[in-house]
Rosetta silent file (secondary structure, phi, psi, omega in degrees, C-alpha in Angstrom):
SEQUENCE: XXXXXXXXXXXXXXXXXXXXXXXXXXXXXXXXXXXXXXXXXXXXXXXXXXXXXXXXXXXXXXXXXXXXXXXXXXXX
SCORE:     score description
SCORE:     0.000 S_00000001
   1 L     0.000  128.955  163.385    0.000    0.000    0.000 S_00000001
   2 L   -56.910  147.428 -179.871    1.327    3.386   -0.757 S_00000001
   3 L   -75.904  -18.137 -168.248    1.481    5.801    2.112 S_00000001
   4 L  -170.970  121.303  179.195   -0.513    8.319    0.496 S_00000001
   5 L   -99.174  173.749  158.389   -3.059    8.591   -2.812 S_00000001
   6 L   -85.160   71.105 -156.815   -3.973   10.926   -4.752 S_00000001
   7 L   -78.876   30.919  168.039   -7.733   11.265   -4.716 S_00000001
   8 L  -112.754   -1.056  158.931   -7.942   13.751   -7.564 S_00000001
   9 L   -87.321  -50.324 -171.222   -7.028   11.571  -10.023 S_00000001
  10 L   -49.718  160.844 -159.029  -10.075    9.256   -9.317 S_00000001
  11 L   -88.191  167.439  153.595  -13.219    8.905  -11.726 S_00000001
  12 L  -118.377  140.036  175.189  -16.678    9.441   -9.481 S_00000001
  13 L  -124.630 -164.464  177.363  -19.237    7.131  -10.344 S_00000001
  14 L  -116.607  138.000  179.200  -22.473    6.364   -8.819 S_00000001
  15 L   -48.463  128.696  176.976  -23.481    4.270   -5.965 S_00000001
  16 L  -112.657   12.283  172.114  -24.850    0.886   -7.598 S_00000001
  17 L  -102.644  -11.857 -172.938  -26.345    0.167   -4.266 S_00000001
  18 H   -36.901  -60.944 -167.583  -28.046    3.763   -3.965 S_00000001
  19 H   -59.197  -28.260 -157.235  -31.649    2.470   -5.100 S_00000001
  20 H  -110.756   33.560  164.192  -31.785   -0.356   -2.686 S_00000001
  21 L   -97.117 -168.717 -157.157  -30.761    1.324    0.419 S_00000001
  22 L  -105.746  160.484 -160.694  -33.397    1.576    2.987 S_00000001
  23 L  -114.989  144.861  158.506  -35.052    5.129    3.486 S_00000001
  24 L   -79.526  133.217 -163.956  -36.242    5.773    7.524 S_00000001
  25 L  -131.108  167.771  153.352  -39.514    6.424    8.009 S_00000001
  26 L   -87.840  152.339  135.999  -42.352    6.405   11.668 S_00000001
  27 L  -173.277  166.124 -146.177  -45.137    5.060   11.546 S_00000001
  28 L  -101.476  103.444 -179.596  -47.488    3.903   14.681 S_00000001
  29 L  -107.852  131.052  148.610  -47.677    0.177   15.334 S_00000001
  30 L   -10.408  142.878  168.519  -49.894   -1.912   17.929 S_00000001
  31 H   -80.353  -45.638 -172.601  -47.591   -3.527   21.226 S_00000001
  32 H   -53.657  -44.365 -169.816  -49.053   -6.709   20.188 S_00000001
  33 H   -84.091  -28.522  174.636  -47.599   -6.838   16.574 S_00000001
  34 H   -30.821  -84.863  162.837  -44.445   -5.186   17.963 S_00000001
  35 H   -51.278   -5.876  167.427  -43.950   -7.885   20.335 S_00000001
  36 H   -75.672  -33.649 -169.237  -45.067  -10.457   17.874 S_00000001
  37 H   -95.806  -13.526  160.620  -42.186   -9.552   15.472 S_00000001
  38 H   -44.669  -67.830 -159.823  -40.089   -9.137   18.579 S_00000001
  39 H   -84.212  -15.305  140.514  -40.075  -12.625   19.703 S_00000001
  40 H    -8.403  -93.781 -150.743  -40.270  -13.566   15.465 S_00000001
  41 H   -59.469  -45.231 -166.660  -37.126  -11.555   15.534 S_00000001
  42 H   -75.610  -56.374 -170.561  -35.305  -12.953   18.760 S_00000001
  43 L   -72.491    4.256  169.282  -35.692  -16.634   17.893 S_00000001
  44 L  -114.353    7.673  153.293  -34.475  -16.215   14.544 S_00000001
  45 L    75.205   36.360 -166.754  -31.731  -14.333   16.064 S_00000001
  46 L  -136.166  168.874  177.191  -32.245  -11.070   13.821 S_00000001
  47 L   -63.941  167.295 -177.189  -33.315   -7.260   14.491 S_00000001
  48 H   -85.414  -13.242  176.338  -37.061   -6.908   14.674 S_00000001
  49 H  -124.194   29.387  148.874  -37.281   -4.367   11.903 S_00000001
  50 H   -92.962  -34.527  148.828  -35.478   -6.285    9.700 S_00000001
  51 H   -42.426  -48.018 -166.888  -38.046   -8.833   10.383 S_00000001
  52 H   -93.873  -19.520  147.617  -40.561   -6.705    9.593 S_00000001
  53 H   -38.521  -73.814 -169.725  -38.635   -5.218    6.661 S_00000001
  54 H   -32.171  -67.058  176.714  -38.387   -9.009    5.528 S_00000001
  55 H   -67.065  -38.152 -104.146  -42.682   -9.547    5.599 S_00000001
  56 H  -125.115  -79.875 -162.710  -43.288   -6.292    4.378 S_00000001
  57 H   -66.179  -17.310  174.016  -41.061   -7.015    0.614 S_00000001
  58 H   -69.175  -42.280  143.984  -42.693  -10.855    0.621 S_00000001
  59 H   -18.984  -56.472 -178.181  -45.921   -8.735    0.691 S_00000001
  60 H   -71.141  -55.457  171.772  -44.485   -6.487   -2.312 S_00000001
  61 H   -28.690  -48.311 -171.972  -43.286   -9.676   -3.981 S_00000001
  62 L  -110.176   24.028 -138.548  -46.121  -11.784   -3.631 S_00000001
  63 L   -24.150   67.044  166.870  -48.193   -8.602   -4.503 S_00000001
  64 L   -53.066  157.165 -157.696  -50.632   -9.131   -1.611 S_00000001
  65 L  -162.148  110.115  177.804  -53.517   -6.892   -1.084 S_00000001
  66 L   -57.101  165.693  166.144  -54.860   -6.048    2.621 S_00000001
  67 L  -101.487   80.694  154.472  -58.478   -6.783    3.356 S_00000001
  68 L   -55.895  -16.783  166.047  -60.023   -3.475    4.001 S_00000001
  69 L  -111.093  126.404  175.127  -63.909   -4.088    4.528 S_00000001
  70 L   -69.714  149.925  158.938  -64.439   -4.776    7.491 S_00000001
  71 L   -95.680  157.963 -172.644  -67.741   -6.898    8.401 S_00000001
  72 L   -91.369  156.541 -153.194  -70.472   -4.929    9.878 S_00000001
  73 L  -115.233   91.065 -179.928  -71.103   -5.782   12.969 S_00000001
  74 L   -97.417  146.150 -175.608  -75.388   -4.926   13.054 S_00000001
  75 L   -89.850  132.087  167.844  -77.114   -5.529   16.405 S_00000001
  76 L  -102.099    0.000    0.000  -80.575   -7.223   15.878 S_00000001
């Protein structure tokens, strides 16, 4: 290794990882799924919002679609 470069000779290119890093966002979850992806997350020995990172793109992947109607719940 040389003791010292020259970085002004170097080309700049672009990051070819740029698109896929991850961008931080909030967002307001239940303690129950928290702790669900918690102990997910512990016994597979990985962070929990990598877990939830993980389900989230199988979701994108598997192009899943929540169930948004609800059933009504009428009193007779």
């Amino acid at each position: 290794m040389k003791a010292e470069y020259d970085l002004a000779k170097l080309k700049s290119r672009k990051n070819p990882y740029a698109a896929k890093l991850k961008k931080p966002v909030s967002m307001r979850l239940s303690e129950d799924v928290i702790d669900y992806f918690k102990e997910m997350a512990n016994e597979a020995g990985v962070p929990y919002q990598s877990l939830i990172n993980l389900y989230l793109r199988d979701c994108v992947m598997q192009h899943r679609k929540v169930q948004t109607a609800w059933p009504s719940s009428k009193v007779q």
